[in-house]
C-alpha positions in Angstrom: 37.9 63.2 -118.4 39.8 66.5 -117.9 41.6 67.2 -114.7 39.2 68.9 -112.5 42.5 70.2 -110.9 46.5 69.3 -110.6 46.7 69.5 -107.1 46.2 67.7 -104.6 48.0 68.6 -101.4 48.0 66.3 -98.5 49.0 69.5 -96.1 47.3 73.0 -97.0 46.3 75.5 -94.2 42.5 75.9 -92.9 41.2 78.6 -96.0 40.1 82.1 -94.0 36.0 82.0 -94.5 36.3 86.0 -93.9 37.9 87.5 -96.9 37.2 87.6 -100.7 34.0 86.0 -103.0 35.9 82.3 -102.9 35.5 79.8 -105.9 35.3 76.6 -105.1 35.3 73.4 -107.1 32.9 70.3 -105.7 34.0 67.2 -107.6 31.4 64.3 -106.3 34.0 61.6 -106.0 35.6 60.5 -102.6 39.7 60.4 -102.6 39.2 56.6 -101.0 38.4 53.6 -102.8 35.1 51.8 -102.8 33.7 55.8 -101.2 31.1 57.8 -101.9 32.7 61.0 -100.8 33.1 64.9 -102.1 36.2 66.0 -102.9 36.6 70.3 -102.9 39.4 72.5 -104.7 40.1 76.4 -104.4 41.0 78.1 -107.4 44.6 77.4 -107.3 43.8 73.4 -107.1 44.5 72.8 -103.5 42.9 70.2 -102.0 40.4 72.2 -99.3 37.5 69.9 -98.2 36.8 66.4 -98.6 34.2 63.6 -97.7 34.4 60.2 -97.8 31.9 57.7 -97.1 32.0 53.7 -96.8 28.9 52.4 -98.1 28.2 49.8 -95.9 28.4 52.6 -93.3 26.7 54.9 -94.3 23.6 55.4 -91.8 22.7 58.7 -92.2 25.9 60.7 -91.0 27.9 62.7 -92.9 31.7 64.2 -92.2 32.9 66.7 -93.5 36.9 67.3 -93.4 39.6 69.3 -94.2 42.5 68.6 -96.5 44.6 66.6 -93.6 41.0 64.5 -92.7 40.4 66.7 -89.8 36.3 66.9 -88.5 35.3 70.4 -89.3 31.0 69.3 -89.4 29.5 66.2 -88.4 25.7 66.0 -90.3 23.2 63.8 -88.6 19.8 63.1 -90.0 16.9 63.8 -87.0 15.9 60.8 -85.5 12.2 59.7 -85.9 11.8 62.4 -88.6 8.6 62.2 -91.4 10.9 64.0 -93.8 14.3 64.9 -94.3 16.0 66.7 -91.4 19.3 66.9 -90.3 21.5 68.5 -87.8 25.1 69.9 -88.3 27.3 69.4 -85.3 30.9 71.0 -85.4 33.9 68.3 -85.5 33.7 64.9 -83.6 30.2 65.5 -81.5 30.1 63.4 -78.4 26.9 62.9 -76.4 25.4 65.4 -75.3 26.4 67.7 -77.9 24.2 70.8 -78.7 23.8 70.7 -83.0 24.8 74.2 -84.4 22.2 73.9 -87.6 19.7 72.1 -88.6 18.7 71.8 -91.9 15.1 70.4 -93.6 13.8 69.9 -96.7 11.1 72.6 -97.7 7.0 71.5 -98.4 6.3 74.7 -99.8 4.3 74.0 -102.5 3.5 77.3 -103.6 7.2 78.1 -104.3 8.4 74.8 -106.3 11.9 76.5 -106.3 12.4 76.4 -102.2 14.3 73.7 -101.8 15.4 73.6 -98.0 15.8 76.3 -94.8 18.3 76.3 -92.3 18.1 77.2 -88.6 20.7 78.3 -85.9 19.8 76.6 -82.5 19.1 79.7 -81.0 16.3 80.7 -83.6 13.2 78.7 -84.7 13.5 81.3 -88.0 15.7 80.1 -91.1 18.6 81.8 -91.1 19.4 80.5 -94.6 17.2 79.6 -97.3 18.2 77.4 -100.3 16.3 78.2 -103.9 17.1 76.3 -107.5 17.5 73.2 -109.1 19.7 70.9 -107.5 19.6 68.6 -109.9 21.1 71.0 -112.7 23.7 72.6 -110.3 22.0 75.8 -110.2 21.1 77.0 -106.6 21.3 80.2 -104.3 22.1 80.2 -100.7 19.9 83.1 -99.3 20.7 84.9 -95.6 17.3 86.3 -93.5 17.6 89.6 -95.6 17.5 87.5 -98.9 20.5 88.1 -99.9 22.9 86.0 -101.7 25.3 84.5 -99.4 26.2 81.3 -101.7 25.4 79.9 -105.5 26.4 76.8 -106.8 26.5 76.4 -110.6 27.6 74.2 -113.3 31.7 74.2 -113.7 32.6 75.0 -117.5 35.4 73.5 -119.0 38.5 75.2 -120.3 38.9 73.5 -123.4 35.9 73.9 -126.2 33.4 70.7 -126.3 34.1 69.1 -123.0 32.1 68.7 -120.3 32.5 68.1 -116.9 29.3 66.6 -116.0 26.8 66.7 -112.9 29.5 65.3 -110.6 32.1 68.6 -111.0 30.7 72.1 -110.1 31.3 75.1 -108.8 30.6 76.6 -105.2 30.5 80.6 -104.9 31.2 81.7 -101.3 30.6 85.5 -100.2 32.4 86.6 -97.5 29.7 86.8 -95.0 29.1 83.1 -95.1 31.7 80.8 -93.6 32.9 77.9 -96.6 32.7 74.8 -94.2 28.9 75.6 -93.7 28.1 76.1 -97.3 29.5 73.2 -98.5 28.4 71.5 -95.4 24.6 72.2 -97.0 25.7 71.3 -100.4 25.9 67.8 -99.2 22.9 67.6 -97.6 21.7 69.3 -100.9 22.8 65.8 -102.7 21.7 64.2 -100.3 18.5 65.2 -100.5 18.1 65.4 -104.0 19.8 63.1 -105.9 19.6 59.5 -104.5 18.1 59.5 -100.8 16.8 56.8 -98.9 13.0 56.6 -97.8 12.4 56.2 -94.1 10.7 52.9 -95.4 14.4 52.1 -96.8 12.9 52.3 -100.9 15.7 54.5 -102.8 13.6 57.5 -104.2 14.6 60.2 -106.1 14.1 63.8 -106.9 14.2 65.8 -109.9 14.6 69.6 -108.5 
């Protein structure tokens, strides 16, 4: 497979969220052995986000770090939910702790392409609203005034006639959205809709 980037530095300095469109690159593989995990590149190949997840842990929490394995966002799935909801705490939440988003899977049936909406905990509004196909890496992140605040898209590769898959894409940030909270909902995105777990514990899956 080709390199989805040289670098990997252990050390590299928290990315400013308020600045120029950022490029990420979301490579679904976990830096850890026997992981499911994320593991996120800028466009110089610095190592800028990662995830990593034991499987016989995993009980519906999901950490997202930076490059040195610091807490930026804890995601929790809502207990004694119907369907998938989750809320995003920042760092290590202790009890007691007030979630900062939640996010839940959209039932709108008239628009097949609404995927999910996400609300502050100070509005009962989405604040974001996630349109697409998941499952073909091709989604928008929208704000309350529909605009475009995030994409993620399939990553092309340089040389002619390879491919890098499902499991290596690209996230587009715009300034006005921070890039821990995008990719944040990127893995709830996967997690959503591309092997999730039933609240009867069947593994189901979803096309869009």
């Amino acid at each position: 497979m080709t390199k989805v980037y040289p670098n990997a530095a252990s050390e590299v300095p928290r990315p400013v969220t308020r600045g120029p469109v950022v490029t990420l690159t979301v490579w679904k593989k976990s830096l850890l052995f026997n992981c499911n995990g994320f593991t996120v590149y800028d466009s110089r190949g610095n190592l800028v986000f990662r995830v990593d997840n034991y499987l016989s842990d995993h009980k519906g929490e999901l950490v997202l770090m930076d490059a040195c394995g610091k807490s930026l966002l804890t995601l929790r799935r809502k207990m004694l939910s119907l369907s998938d909801h989750w809320l995003i705490f920042d760092g290590d939440f202790g009890s007691g702790a007030k979630p900062r988003f939640s996010m839940k899977k959209s039932r709108n049936f008239l628009n097949p392409k609404s995927l999910a909406h996400v609300f502050s905990s100070a509005s009962k509004t989405p604040i974001y609203e996630i349109e697409g196909i998941y499952s073909q890496r091709c989604c928008t992140i929208l704000d309350e005034k529909q605009q475009h605040v995030a994409e993620i898209k399939c990553k092309e590769a340089s040389k002619a006639g390879i491919s890098y898959g499902w499991d290596v894409f690209k996230l587009i940030v715009q300034p006005e959205m921070e890039m821990e909270v995008a990719m944040a909902l990127v893995l709830l995105l996967d997690h959503m809709f591309s092997s999730r777990w039933s609240t009867a514990g069947r593994r189901t899956t979803d096309n869009r």
